[in-house]
C-alpha positions in Angstrom: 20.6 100.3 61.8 21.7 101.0 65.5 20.5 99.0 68.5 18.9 99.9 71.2 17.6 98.8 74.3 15.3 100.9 76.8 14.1 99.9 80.4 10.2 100.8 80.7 9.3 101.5 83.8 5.1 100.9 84.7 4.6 97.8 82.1 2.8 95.2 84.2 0.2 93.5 81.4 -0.3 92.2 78.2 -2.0 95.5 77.6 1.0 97.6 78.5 2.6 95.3 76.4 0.6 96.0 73.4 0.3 99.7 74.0 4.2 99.8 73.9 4.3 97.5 70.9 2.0 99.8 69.1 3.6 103.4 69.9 7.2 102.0 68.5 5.8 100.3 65.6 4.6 103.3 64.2 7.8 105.0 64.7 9.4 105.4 61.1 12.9 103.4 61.3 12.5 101.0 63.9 12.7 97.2 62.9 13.5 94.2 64.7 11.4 95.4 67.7 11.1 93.0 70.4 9.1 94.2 73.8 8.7 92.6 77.2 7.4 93.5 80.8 9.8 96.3 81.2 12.0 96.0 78.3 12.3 96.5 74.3 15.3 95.7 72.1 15.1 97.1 68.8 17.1 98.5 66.3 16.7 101.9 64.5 18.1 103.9 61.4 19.4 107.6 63.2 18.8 109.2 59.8 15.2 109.2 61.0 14.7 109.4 64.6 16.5 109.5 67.6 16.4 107.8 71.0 15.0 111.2 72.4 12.1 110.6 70.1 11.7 106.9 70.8 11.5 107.8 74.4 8.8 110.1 73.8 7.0 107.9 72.0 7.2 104.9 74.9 6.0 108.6 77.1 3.0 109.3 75.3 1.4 106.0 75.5 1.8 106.1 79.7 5.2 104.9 80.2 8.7 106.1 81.3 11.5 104.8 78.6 15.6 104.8 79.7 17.8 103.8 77.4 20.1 101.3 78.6 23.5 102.4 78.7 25.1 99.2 78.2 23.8 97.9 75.3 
């Protein structure tokens, strides 16, 4: 598993939240997922998905997903 952290920009509810929480979750290979105002820390297995594709996910529900480059 390989961690990641990405800054979401447009998160301001519990709703956002939850919409964020959701798109990841059904990601295959993501576990430990943690997701604030802003902010999720997860870890995922690169045999089957990238950060490219996590991004897009955290895109198609509404938001706009960097990956941090320090963590």
């Amino acid at each position: 598993m390989t961690p990641l952290t990405l800054h979401i920009e447009g998160m301001s509810c519990g709703h956002c939240l939850n919409a964020v929480n959701r798109a990841l979750s059904a990601l295959p290979g993501v576990a430990d997922l943690r997701v604030r105002i802003g902010r999720a820390d997860l870890n995922y297995d690169p045999a089957q998905l990238d950060c490219a594709r996590i991004a897009s996910a955290v895109t198609a529900a509404g938001y706009r997903a960097t990956p941090d480059p320090a963590a």
